[in-house]
C-alpha positions in Angstrom: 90.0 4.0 35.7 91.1 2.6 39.3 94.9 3.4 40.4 96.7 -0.2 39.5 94.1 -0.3 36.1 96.6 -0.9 32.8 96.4 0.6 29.4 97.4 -0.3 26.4 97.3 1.2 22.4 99.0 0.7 19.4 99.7 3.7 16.4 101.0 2.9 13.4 104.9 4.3 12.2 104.4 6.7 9.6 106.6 9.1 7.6 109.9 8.1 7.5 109.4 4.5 8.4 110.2 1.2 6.7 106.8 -0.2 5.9 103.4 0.5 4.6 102.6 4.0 5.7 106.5 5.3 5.2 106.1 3.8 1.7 102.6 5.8 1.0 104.2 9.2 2.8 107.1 8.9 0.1 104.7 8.0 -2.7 102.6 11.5 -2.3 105.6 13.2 -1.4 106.8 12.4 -4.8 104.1 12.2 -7.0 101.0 13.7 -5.8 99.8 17.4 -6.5 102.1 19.6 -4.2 98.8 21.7 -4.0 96.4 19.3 -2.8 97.6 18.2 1.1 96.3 16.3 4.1 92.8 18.0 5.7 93.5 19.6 8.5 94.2 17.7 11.9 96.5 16.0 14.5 99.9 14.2 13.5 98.4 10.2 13.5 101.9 9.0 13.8 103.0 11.7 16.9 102.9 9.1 19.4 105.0 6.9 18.4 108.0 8.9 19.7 108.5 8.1 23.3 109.6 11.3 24.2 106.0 12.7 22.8 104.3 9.7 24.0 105.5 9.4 27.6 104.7 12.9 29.0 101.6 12.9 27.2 100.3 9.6 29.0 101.8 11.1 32.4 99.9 14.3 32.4 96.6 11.9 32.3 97.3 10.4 35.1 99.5 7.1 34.0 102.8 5.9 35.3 105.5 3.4 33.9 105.0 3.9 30.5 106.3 1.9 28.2 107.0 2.1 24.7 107.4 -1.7 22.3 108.8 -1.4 18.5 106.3 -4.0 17.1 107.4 -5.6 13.6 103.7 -5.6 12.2 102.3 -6.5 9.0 99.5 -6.0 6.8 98.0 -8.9 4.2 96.4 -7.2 1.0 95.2 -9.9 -1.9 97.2 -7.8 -4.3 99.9 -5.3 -4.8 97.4 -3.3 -5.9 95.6 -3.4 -2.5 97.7 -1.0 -0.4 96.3 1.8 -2.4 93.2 0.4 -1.6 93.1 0.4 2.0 94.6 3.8 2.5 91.6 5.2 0.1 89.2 3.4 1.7 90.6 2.9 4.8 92.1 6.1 6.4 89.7 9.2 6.5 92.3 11.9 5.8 94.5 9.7 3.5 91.5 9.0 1.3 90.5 12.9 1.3 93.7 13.2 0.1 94.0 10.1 -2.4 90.6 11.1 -4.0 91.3 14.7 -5.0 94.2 13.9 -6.8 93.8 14.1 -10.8 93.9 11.0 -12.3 97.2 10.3 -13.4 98.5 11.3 -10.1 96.4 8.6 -8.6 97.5 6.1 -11.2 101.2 6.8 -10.6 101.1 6.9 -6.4 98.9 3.2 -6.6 101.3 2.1 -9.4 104.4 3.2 -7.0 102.5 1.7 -3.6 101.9 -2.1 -6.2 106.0 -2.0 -6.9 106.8 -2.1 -3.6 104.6 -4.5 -2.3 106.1 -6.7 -5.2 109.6 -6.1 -4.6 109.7 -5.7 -0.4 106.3 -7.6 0.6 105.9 -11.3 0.8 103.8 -13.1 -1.6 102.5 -16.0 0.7 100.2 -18.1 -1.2 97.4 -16.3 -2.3 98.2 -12.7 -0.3 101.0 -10.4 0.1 102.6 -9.7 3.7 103.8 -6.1 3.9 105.7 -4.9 6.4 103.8 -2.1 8.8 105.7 -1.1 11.9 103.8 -0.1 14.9 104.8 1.1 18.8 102.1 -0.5 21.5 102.1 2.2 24.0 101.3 0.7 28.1 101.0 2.5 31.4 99.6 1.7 34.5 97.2 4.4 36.0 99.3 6.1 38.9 
Protein backbone atom coordinates (compact mmCIF):
# COMPACT_ATOMS: atom_id res chain seq x y z
CA UNK A 1 0.00 0.00 0.00
CA UNK A 2 1.17 3.68 -0.99
CA UNK A 3 2.07 6.13 2.04
CA UNK A 4 -1.42 8.38 2.26
CA UNK A 5 -3.39 4.71 1.40
CA UNK A 6 -6.27 4.17 4.36
CA UNK A 7 -7.33 1.15 6.09
CA UNK A 8 -10.11 0.18 7.61
CA UNK A 9 -11.57 -3.35 9.70
CA UNK A 10 -14.07 -4.05 11.94
CA UNK A 11 -13.89 -7.10 14.97
CA UNK A 12 -16.55 -8.02 16.74
CA UNK A 13 -16.74 -7.23 21.02
CA UNK A 14 -16.55 -10.51 22.66
CA UNK A 15 -16.36 -11.75 26.28
CA UNK A 16 -17.50 -9.43 28.48
CA UNK A 17 -19.56 -7.39 26.22
CA UNK A 18 -23.24 -6.43 26.06
CA UNK A 19 -24.44 -8.18 22.87
CA UNK A 20 -24.36 -11.30 20.88
CA UNK A 21 -20.89 -12.74 21.41
CA UNK A 22 -20.70 -11.53 25.33
CA UNK A 23 -24.09 -13.40 25.69
CA UNK A 24 -22.62 -16.73 23.94
CA UNK A 25 -19.14 -16.38 26.08
CA UNK A 26 -21.42 -16.34 29.32
CA UNK A 27 -23.61 -19.09 27.99
CA UNK A 28 -20.49 -21.77 27.62
CA UNK A 29 -19.04 -20.31 30.56
CA UNK A 30 -21.92 -21.53 32.45
CA UNK A 31 -23.26 -24.37 30.96
CA UNK A 32 -20.99 -26.09 28.61
CA UNK A 33 -18.49 -29.07 29.52
CA UNK A 34 -15.58 -27.27 31.56
CA UNK A 35 -13.56 -30.08 29.70
CA UNK A 36 -14.32 -29.38 26.20
CA UNK A 37 -12.68 -25.59 25.31
CA UNK A 38 -12.09 -23.41 22.24
CA UNK A 39 -9.40 -25.21 19.52
CA UNK A 40 -6.38 -23.72 19.85
CA UNK A 41 -5.70 -20.18 18.32
CA UNK A 42 -5.50 -16.23 18.48
CA UNK A 43 -7.94 -14.15 20.79
CA UNK A 44 -10.70 -13.02 17.78
CA UNK A 45 -11.84 -10.29 20.09
CA UNK A 46 -7.92 -8.88 20.95
CA UNK A 47 -8.21 -5.98 18.82
CA UNK A 48 -10.81 -4.43 19.99
CA UNK A 49 -8.74 -2.89 22.85
CA UNK A 50 -7.08 0.23 21.56
CA UNK A 51 -4.20 -0.14 23.53
CA UNK A 52 -3.60 -3.78 21.75
CA UNK A 53 -4.94 -2.47 18.61
CA UNK A 54 -2.94 0.72 18.14
CA UNK A 55 0.70 -0.45 18.48
CA UNK A 56 -0.09 -3.44 16.59
CA UNK A 57 -1.33 -1.33 13.42
CA UNK A 58 1.89 0.99 14.03
CA UNK A 59 4.48 -1.62 13.89
CA UNK A 60 2.95 -2.38 10.19
CA UNK A 61 3.60 0.58 9.02
CA UNK A 62 0.22 2.74 9.80
CA UNK A 63 -0.22 6.02 11.47
CA UNK A 64 -3.38 7.87 13.10
CA UNK A 65 -5.06 5.06 14.17
CA UNK A 66 -8.26 5.31 15.20
CA UNK A 67 -10.52 3.23 17.14
CA UNK A 68 -14.94 3.83 16.70
CA UNK A 69 -17.31 1.86 19.39
CA UNK A 70 -19.95 0.82 16.68
CA UNK A 71 -23.56 -0.11 18.14
CA UNK A 72 -24.04 -3.08 15.62
CA UNK A 73 -26.62 -5.54 15.35
CA UNK A 74 -27.35 -8.83 14.07
CA UNK A 75 -31.10 -9.99 12.54
CA UNK A 76 -31.75 -13.81 13.13
CA UNK A 77 -35.44 -15.13 12.00
CA UNK A 78 -35.72 -16.63 15.47
CA UNK A 79 -34.45 -16.67 18.93
CA UNK A 80 -33.37 -19.78 18.22
CA UNK A 81 -31.11 -18.52 15.44
CA UNK A 82 -28.12 -17.06 17.41
CA UNK A 83 -27.16 -20.65 18.29
CA UNK A 84 -27.35 -21.09 14.79
CA UNK A 85 -24.99 -18.79 13.45
CA UNK A 86 -22.27 -19.26 15.97
CA UNK A 87 -22.48 -23.28 14.97
CA UNK A 88 -22.51 -22.66 11.62
CA UNK A 89 -20.99 -19.56 11.43
CA UNK A 90 -17.73 -19.26 13.51
CA UNK A 91 -15.09 -22.03 12.83
CA UNK A 92 -13.82 -22.39 16.42
CA UNK A 93 -17.15 -21.57 18.14
CA UNK A 94 -18.85 -24.43 16.17
CA UNK A 95 -15.74 -26.91 17.03
CA UNK A 96 -16.69 -26.04 20.22
CA UNK A 97 -20.69 -25.99 20.09
CA UNK A 98 -20.64 -29.48 18.28
CA UNK A 99 -18.65 -31.50 20.88
CA UNK A 100 -20.67 -30.66 23.49
CA UNK A 101 -23.08 -33.64 24.74
CA UNK A 102 -26.51 -33.09 23.98
CA UNK A 103 -28.08 -31.54 26.83
CA UNK A 104 -25.28 -29.10 27.08
CA UNK A 105 -26.11 -27.97 23.61
CA UNK A 106 -29.78 -27.85 24.39
CA UNK A 107 -29.28 -25.71 27.54
CA UNK A 108 -26.51 -23.06 25.91
CA UNK A 109 -29.09 -22.58 22.59
CA UNK A 110 -32.11 -22.60 25.06
CA UNK A 111 -30.04 -19.72 27.22
CA UNK A 112 -28.76 -17.86 23.73
CA UNK A 113 -33.16 -18.02 22.56
CA UNK A 114 -33.99 -16.22 26.18
CA UNK A 115 -31.99 -13.54 25.63
CA UNK A 116 -32.74 -12.76 22.25
CA UNK A 117 -36.43 -12.73 23.56
CA UNK A 118 -36.00 -10.66 26.48
CA UNK A 119 -32.96 -8.05 25.19
CA UNK A 120 -33.38 -8.36 21.18
CA UNK A 121 -35.95 -6.61 19.21
CA UNK A 122 -38.64 -8.52 17.54
CA UNK A 123 -39.14 -6.30 14.36
CA UNK A 124 -41.77 -7.83 12.19
CA UNK A 125 -40.79 -11.01 11.15
CA UNK A 126 -36.95 -10.99 12.66
CA UNK A 127 -35.21 -10.34 15.84
CA UNK A 128 -32.55 -7.36 16.10
CA UNK A 129 -29.85 -8.30 18.58
CA UNK A 130 -27.44 -6.15 19.77
CA UNK A 131 -23.66 -7.03 18.60
CA UNK A 132 -21.03 -4.36 19.43
CA UNK A 133 -18.14 -3.95 17.23
CA UNK A 134 -14.85 -1.42 17.13
CA UNK A 135 -13.97 -0.31 13.20
CA UNK A 136 -10.29 -0.02 13.50
CA UNK A 137 -8.62 2.99 10.65
CA UNK A 138 -5.11 4.08 9.93
CA UNK A 139 -3.54 5.80 7.36
CA UNK A 140 -0.27 4.07 6.04
CA UNK A 141 2.67 6.36 7.35
Amino acid sequence: MKSGGKIAFSIWQGKGSDGSFGWLFDAVGRLADPLITLPAGPDAHVLVDIEVAKPMVENAGFADVKLIDVASKLSVQNPEALFDLFDEGAVRTASLLSRQPTLRRDSIRSDLALRVRTEGTKHEQAYFVPAPSVVISAIRA
